[in-house]
N, CA, C and O atoms as CSV, one atom per row, in Angstrom:
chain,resi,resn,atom,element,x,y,z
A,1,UNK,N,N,0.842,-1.184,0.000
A,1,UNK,CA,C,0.000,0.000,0.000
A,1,UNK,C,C,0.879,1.237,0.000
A,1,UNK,O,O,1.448,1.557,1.044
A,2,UNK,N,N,0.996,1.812,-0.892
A,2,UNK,CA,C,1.349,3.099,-1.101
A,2,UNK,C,C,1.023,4.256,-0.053
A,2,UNK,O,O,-0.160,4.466,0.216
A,3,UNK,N,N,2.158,5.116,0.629
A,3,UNK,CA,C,1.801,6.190,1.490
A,3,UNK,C,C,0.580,7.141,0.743
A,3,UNK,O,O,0.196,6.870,-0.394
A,4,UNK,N,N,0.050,8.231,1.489
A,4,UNK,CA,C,-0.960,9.361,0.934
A,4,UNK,C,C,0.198,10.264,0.685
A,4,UNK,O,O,1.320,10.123,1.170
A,5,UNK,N,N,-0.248,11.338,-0.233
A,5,UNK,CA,C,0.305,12.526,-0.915
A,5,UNK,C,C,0.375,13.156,0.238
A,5,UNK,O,O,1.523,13.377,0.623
A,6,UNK,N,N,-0.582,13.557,0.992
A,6,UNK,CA,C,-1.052,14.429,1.962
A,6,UNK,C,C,-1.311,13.453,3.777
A,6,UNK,O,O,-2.149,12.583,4.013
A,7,UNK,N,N,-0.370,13.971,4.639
A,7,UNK,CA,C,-1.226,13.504,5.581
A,7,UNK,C,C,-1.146,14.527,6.897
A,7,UNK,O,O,-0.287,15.306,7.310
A,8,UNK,N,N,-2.522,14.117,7.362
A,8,UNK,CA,C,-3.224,15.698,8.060
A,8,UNK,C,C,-3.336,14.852,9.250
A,8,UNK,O,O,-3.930,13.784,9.404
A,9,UNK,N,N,-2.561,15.636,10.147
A,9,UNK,CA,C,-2.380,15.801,11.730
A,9,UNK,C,C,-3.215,16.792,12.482
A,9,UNK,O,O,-3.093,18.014,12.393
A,10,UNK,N,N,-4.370,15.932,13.488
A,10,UNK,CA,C,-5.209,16.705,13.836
A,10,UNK,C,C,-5.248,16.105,15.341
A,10,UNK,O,O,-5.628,14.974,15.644
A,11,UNK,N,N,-4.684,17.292,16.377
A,11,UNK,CA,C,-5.002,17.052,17.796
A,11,UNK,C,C,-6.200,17.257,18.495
A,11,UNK,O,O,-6.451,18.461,18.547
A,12,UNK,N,N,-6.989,16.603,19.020
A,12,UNK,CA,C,-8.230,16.483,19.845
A,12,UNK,C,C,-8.108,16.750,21.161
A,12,UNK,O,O,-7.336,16.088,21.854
A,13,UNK,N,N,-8.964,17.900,21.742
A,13,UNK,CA,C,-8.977,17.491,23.436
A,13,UNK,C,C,-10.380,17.963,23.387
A,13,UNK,O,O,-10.645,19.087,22.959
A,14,UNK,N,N,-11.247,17.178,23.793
A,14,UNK,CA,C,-12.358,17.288,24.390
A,14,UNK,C,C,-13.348,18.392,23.174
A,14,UNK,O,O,-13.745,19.538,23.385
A,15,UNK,N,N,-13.515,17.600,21.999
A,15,UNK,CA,C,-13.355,18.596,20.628
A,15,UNK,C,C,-15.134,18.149,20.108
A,15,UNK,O,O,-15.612,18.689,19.110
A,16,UNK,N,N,-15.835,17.268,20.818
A,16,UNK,CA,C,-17.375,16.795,20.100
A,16,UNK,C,C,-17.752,17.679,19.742
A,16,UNK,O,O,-17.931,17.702,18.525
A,17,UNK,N,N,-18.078,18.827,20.462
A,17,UNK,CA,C,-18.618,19.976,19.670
A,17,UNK,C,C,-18.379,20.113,18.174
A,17,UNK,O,O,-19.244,20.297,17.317
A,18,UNK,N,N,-16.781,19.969,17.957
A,18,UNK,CA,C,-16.273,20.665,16.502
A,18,UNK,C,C,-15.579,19.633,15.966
A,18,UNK,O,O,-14.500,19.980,15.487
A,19,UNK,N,N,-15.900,18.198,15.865
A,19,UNK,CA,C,-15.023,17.277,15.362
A,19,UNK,C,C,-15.396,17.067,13.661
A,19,UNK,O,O,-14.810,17.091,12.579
A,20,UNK,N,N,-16.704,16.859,14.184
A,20,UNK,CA,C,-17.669,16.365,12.650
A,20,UNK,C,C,-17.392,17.101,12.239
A,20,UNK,O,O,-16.261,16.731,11.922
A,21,UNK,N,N,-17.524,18.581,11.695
A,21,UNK,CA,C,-17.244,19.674,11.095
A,21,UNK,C,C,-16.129,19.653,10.544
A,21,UNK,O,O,-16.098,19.564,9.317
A,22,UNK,N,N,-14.871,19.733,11.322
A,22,UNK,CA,C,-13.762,19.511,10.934
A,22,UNK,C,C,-12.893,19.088,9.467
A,22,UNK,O,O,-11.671,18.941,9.494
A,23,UNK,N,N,-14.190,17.004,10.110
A,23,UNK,CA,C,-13.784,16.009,9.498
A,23,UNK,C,C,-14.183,16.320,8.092
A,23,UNK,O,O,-13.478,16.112,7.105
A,24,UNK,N,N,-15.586,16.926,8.099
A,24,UNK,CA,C,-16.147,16.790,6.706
A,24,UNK,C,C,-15.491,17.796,5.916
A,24,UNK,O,O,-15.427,17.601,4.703
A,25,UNK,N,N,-14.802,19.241,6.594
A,25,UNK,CA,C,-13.699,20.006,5.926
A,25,UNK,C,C,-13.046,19.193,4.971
A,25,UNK,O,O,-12.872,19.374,3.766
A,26,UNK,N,N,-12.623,18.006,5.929
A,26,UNK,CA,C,-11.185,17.563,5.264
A,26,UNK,C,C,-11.521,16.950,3.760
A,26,UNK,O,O,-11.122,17.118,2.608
A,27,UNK,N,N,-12.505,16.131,4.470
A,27,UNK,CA,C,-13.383,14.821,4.031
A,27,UNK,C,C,-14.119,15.314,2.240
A,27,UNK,O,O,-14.426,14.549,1.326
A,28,UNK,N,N,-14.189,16.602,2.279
A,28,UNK,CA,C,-14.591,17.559,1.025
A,28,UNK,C,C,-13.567,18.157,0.301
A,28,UNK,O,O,-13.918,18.999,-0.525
A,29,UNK,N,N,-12.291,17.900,0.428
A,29,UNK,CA,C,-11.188,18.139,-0.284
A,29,UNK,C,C,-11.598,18.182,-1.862
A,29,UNK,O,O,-12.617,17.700,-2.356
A,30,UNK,N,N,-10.751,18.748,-2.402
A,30,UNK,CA,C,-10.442,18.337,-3.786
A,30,UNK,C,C,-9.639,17.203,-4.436
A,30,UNK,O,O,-9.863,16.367,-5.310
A,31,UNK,N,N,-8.471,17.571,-3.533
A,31,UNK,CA,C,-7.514,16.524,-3.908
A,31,UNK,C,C,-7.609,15.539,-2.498
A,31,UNK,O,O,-7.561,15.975,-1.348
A,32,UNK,N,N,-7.765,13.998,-2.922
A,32,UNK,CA,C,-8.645,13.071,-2.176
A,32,UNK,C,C,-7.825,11.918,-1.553
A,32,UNK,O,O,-8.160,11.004,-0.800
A,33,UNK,N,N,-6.297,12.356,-2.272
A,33,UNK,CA,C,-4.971,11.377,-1.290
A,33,UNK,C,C,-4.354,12.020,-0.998
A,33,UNK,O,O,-3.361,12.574,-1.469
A,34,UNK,N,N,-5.267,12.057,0.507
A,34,UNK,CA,C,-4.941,12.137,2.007
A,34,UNK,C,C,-5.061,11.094,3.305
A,34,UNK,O,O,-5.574,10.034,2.946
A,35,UNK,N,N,-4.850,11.113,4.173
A,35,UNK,CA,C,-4.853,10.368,5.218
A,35,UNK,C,C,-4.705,11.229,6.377
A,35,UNK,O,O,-3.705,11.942,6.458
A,36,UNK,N,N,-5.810,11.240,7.500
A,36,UNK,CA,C,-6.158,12.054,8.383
A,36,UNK,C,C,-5.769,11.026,9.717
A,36,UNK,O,O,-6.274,9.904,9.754
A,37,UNK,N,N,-4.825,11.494,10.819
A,37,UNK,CA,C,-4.362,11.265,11.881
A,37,UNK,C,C,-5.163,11.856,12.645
A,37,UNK,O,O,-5.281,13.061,12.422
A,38,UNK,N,N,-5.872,11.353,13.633
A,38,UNK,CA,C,-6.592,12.462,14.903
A,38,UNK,C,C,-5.574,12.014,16.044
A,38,UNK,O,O,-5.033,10.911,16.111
A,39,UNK,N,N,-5.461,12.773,16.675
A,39,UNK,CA,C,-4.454,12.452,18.024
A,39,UNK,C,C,-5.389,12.749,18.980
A,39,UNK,O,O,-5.457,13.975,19.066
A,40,UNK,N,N,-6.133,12.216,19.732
A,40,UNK,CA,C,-6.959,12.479,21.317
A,40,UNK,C,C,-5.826,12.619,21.826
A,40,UNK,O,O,-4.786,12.035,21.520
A,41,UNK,N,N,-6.075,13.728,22.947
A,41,UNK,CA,C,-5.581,13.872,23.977
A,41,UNK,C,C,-5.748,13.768,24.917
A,41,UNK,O,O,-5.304,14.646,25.657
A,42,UNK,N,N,-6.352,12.847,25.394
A,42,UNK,CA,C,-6.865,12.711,26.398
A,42,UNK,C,C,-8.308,13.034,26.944
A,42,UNK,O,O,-8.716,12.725,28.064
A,43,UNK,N,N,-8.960,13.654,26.047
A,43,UNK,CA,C,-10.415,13.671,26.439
A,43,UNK,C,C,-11.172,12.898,26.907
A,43,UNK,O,O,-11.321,11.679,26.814
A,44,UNK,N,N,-11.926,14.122,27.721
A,44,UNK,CA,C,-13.233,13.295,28.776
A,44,UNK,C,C,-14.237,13.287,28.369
A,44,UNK,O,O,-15.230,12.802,28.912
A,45,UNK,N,N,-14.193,13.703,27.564
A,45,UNK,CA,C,-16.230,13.526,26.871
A,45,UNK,C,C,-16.395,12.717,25.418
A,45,UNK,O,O,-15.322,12.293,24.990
A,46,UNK,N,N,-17.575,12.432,24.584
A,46,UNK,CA,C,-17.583,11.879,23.866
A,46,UNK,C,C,-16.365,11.690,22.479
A,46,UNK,O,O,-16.526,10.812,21.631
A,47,UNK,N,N,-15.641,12.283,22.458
A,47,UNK,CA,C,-14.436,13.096,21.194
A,47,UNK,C,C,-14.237,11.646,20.798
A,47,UNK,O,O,-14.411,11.481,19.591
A,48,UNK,N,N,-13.985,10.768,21.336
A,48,UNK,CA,C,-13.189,9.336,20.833
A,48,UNK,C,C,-14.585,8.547,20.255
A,48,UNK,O,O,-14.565,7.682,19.379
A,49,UNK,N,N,-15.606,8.969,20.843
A,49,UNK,CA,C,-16.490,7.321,20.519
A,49,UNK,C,C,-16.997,8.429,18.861
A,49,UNK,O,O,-17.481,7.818,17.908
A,50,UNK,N,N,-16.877,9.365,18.804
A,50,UNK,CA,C,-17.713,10.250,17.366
A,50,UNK,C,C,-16.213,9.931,16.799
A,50,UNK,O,O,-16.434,8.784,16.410
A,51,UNK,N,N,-15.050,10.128,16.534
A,51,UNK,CA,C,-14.192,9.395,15.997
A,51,UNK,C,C,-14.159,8.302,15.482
A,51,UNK,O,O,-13.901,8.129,14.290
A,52,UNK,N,N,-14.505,7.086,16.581
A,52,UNK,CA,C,-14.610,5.473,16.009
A,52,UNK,C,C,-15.864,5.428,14.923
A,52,UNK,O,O,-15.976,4.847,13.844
A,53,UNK,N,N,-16.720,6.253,15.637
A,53,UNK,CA,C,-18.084,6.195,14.170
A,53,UNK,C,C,-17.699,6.436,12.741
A,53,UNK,O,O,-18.017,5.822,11.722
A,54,UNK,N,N,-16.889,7.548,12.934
A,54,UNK,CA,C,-16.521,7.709,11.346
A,54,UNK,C,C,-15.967,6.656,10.704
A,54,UNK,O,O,-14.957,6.132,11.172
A,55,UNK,N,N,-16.732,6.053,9.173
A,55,UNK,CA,C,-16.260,5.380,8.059
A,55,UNK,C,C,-15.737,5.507,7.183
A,55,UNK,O,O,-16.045,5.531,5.991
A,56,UNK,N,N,-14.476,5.645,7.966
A,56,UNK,CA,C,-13.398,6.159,6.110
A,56,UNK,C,C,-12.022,5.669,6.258
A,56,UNK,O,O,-11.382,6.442,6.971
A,57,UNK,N,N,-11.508,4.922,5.951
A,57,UNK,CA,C,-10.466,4.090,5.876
A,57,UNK,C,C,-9.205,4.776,6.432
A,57,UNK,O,O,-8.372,4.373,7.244
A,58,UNK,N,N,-9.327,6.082,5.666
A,58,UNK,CA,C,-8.440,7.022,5.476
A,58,UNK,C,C,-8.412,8.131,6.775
A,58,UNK,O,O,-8.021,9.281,6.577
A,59,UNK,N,N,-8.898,7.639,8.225
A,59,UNK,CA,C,-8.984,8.138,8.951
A,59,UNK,C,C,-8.537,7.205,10.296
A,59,UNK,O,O,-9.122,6.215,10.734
A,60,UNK,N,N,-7.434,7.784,10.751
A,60,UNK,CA,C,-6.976,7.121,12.066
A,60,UNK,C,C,-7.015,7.481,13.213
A,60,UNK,O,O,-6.839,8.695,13.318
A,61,UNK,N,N,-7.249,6.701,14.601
A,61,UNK,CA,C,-7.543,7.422,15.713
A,61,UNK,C,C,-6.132,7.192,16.742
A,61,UNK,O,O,-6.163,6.163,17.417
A,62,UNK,N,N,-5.462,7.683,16.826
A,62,UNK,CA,C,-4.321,7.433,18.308
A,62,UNK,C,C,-5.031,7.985,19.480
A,62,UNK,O,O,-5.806,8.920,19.276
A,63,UNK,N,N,-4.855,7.486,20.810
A,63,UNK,CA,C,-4.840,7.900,21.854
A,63,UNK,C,C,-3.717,8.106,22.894
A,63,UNK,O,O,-3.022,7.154,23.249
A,64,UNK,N,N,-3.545,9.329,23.372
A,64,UNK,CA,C,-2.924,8.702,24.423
A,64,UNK,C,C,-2.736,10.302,25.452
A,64,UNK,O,O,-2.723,11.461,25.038
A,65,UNK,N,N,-2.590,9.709,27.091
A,65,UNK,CA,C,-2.997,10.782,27.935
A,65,UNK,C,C,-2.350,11.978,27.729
A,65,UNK,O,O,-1.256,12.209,27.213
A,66,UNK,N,N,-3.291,12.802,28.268
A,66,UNK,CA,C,-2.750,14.284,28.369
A,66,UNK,C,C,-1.822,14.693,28.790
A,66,UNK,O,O,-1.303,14.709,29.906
A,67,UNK,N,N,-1.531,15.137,27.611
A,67,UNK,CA,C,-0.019,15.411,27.535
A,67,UNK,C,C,0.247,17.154,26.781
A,67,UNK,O,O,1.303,17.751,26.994
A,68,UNK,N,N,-0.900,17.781,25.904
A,68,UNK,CA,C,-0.731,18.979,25.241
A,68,UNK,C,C,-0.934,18.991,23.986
A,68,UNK,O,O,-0.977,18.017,23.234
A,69,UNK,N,N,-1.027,19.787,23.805
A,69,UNK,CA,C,-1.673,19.696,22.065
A,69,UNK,C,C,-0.255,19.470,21.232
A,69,UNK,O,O,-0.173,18.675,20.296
A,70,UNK,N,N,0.970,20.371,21.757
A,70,UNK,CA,C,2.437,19.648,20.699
A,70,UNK,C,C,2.711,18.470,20.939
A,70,UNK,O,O,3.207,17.809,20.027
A,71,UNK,N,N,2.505,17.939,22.057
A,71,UNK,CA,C,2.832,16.265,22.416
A,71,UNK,C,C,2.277,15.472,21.355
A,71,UNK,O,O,2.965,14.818,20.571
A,72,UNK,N,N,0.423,15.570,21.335
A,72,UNK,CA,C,-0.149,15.549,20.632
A,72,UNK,C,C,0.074,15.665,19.273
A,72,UNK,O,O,-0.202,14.570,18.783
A,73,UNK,N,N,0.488,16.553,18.285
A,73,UNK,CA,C,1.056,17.089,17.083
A,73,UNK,C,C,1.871,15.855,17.006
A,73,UNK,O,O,1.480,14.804,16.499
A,74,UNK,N,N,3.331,16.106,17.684
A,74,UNK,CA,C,4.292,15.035,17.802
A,74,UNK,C,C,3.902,13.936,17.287
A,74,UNK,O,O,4.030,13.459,16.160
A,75,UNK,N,N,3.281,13.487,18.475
A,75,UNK,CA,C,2.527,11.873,18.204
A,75,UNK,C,C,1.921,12.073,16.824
A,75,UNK,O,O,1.833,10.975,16.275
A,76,UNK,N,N,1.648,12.672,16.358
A,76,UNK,CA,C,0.801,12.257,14.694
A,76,UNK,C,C,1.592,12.004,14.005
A,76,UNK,O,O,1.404,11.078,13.216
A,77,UNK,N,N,2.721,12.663,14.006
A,77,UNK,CA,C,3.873,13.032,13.101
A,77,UNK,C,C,4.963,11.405,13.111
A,77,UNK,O,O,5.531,11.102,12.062
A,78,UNK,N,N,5.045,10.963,13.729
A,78,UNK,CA,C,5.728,9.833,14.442
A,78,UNK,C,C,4.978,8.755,13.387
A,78,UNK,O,O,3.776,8.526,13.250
A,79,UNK,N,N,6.300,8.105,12.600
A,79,UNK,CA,C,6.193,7.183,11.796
A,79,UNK,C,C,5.228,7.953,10.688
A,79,UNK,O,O,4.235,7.343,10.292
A,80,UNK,N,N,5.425,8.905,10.327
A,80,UNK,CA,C,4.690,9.900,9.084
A,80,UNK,C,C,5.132,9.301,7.422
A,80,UNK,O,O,6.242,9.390,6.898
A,81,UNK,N,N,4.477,8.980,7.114
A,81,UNK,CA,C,4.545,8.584,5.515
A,81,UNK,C,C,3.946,9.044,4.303
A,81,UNK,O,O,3.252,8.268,3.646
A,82,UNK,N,N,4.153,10.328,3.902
A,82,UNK,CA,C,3.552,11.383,3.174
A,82,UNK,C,C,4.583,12.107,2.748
A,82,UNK,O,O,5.587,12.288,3.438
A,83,UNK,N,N,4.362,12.752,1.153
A,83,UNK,CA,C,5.044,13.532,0.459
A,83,UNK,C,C,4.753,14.193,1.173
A,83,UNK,O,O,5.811,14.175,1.803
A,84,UNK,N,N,3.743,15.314,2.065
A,84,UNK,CA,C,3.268,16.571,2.182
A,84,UNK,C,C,2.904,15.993,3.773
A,84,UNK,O,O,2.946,14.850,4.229
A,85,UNK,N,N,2.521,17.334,4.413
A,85,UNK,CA,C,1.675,16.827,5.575
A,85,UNK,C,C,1.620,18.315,6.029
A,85,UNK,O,O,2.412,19.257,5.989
A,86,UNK,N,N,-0.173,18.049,6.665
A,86,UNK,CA,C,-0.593,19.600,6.717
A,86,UNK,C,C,-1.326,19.317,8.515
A,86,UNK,O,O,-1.795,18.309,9.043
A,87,UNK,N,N,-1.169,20.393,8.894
A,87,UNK,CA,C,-1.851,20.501,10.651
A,87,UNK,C,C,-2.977,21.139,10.325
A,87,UNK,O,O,-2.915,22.000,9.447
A,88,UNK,N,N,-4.485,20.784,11.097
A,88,UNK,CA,C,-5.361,20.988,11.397
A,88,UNK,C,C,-5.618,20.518,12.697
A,88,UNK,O,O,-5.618,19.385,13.180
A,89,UNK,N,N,-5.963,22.283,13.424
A,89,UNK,CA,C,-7.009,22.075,14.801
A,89,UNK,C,C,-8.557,21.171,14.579
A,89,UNK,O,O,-9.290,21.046,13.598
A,90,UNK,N,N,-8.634,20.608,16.062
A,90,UNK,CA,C,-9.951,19.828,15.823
A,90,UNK,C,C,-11.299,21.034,15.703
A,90,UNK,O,O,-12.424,20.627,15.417
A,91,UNK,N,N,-11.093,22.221,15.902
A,91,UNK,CA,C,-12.124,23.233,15.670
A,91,UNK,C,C,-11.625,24.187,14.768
A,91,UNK,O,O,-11.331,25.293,15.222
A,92,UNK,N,N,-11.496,23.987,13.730
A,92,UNK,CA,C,-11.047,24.536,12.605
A,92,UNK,C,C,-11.610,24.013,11.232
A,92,UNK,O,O,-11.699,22.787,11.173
A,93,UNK,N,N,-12.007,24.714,10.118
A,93,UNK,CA,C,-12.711,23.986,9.119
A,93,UNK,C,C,-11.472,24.486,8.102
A,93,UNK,O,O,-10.803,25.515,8.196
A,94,UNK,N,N,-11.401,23.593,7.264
A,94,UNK,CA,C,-10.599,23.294,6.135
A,94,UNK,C,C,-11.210,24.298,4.974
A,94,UNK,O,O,-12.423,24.437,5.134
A,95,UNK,N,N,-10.754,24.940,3.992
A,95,UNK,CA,C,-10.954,25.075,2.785
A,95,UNK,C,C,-11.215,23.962,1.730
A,95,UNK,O,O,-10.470,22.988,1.841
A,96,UNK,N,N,-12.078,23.926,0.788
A,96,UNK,CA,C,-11.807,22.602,0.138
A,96,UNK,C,C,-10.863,22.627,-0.818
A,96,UNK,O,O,-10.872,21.437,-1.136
A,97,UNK,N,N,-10.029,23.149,-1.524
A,97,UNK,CA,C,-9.230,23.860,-2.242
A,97,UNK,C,C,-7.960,23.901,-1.318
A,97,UNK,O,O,-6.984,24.569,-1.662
A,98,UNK,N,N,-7.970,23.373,-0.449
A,98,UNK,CA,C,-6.468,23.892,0.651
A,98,UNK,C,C,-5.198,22.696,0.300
A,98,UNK,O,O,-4.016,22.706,-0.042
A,99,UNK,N,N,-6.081,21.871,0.568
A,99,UNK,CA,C,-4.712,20.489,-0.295
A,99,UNK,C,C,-4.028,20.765,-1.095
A,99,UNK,O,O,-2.818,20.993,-1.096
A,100,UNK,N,N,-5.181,20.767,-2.275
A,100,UNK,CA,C,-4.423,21.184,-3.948
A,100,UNK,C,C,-3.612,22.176,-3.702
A,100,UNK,O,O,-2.391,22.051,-3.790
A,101,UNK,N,N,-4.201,23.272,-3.366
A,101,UNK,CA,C,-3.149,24.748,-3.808
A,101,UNK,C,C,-1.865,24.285,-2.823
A,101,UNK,O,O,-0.732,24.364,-3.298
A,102,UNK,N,N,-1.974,24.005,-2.029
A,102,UNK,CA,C,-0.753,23.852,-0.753
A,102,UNK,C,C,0.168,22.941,-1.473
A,102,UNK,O,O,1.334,23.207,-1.182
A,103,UNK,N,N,0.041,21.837,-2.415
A,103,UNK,CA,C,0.583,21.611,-3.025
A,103,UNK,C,C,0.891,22.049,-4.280
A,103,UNK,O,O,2.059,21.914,-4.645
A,104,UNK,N,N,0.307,22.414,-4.825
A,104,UNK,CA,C,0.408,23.415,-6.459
A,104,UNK,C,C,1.447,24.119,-5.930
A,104,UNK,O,O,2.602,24.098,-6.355
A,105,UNK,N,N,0.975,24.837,-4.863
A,105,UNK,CA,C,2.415,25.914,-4.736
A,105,UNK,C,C,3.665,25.522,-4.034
A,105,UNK,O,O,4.625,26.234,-3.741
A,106,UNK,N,N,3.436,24.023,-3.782
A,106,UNK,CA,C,4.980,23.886,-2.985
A,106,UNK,C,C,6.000,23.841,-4.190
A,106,UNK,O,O,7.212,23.895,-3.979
A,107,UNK,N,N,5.434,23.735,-5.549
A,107,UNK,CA,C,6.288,23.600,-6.840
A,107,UNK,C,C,6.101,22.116,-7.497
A,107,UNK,O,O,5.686,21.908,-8.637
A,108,UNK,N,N,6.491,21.135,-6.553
A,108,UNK,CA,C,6.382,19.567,-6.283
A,108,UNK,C,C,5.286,19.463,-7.330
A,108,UNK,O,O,4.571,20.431,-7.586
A,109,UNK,N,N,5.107,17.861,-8.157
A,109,UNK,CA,C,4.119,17.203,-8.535
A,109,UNK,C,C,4.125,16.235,-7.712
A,109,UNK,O,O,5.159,15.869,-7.153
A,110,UNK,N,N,2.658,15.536,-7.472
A,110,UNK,CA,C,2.588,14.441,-6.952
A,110,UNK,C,C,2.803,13.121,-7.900
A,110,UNK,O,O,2.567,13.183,-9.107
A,111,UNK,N,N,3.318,11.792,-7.201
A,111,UNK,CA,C,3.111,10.565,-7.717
A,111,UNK,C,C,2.450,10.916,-9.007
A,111,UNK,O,O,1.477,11.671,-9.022
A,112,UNK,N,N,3.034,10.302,-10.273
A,112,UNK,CA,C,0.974,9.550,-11.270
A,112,UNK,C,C,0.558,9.186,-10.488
A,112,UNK,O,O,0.942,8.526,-9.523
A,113,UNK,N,N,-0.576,9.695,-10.901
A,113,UNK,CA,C,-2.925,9.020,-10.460
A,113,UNK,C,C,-2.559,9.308,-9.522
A,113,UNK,O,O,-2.132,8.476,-8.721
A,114,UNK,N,N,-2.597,10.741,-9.252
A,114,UNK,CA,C,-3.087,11.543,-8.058
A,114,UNK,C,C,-3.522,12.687,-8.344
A,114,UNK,O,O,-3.945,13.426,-7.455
């Protein structure tokens, strides 16, 4: 299995409010090889079980205790396998257009059939 073009590091603490939102930012891309890391941080409220619901292959959940949102970051980044890789807060909405151009303008082409 081939790495993603793109992979998006996203730290969680206690984020249900603004997760879904987020996800579907990402999830509405243009350019569609990506692979989304969520890092919980330790949250106490629902953030992990609305995580496991989501169905998309291309979406992974780490846990592990509170520790900070760069700990967090860190941990996504750890064993990273991506031409590119972009940070998103868990309450933050994506552009759908943000992949592509972020890559258009790094100069870089991606892989063929991407």
């Amino acid at each position: 299995m081939k790495p993603p073009a793109v992979r998006i590091i996203m730290s969680a603490y206690n984020a249900a409010k603004y997760i879904v939102a987020a996800v579907d930012s990402i999830m509405a891309q243009t350019l569609s090889d990506w692979k989304l890391v969520i890092v919980d941080d330790g949250s106490t409220g629902s953030t992990v079980d609305i995580v496991r619901a989501m169905n998309d292959a291309r979406i992974s959940l780490i846990q592990q205790d509170n520790s900070g949102v760069e700990a967090a970051r860190q941990k996504g980044f750890e064993g990273c396998q991506a031409e590119f890789v972009a940070r998103m807060d868990a309450d933050d909405l994506m552009a759908a257009d943000r992949l592509a151009t972020q890559v258009a303008t790094s100069g870089r082409t991606l892989r063929s059939g991407q």
